[in-house]
N, C-alpha and C positions, 0 to 999 in steps of 0.2 A: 515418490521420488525413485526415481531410476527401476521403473519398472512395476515394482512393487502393488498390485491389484489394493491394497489395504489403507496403503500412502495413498496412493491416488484416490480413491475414493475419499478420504478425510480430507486431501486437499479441497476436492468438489467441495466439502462441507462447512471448508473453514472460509473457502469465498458466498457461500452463502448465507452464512453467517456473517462475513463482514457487511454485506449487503445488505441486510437485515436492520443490522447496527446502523449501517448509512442511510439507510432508507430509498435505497436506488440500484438501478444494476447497474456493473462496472463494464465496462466498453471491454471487449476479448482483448485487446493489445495492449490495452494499461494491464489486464489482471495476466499475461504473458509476459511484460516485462516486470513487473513485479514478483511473481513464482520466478524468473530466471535471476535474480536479484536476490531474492529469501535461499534457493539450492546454494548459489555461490556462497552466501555469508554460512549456509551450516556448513559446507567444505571446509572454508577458512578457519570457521571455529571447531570440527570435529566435533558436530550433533550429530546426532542418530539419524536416521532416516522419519522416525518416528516424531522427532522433533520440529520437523518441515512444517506441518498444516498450523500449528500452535504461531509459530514466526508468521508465517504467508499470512494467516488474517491478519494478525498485529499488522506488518508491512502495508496489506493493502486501507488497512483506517488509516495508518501514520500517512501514506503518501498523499493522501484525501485531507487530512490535516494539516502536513505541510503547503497544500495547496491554498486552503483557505488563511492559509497563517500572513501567507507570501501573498494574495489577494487583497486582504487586509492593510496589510504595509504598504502596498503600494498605492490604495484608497488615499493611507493615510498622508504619503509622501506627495500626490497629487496635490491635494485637498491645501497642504505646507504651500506649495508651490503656487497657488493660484491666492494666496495670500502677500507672496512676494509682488509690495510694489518693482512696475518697470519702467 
C-alpha cells in the first residue's frame, strides 16, 4: 500500500492465497476493485499499512461468497416463483 516494496509484495501473496483457498484465479478487475475497496476501509479505520494484505484476501473470499450467497437466493427465489400458480 502506497508504495511500500513489502506491502505490495504481501498483497501479491494474500491474492494468491485467496485463489488457492478459491480454487481459481480472480479476473485482474474484480481483484483491482477489491484492493481499492480493502486500502479505503484501512483509511477509514486507521490500519497500518501492514494490515492491507490480511483484509484484501479476507475481501476478495468474502466478495466470492457474497457472490455465491446472492446466486443462491436468487435459484432460490426463481425456483418460489415457477411454483406460483398463474
Amino acid at each position: 500500500m502506497r508504495g511500500d516494496p513489502s506491502v505490495e509484495y504481501e498483497i501479491l501473496k494474500a491474492r494468491v492465497a485467496a485463489e488457492d483457498t478459491l480454487g481459481f484465479a480472480i479476473d485482474d478487475e474484480i481483484a483491482d476493485e477489491v484492493l481499492a475497496h480493502s486500502k479505503r476501509k484501512c483509511e477509514l479505520n486507521h490500519k497500518p499499512d501492514e494490515y492491507l494484505p490480511l483484509l484484501y484476501e479476507n475481501e476478495l473470499t468474502d466478495y466470492f461468497m457474497r457472490l455465491a450467497i446472492n446466486l443462491r437466493g436468487e435459484m432460490n427465489r426463481v425456483q418460489r416463483m415457477s411454483q406460483v400458480a398463474l
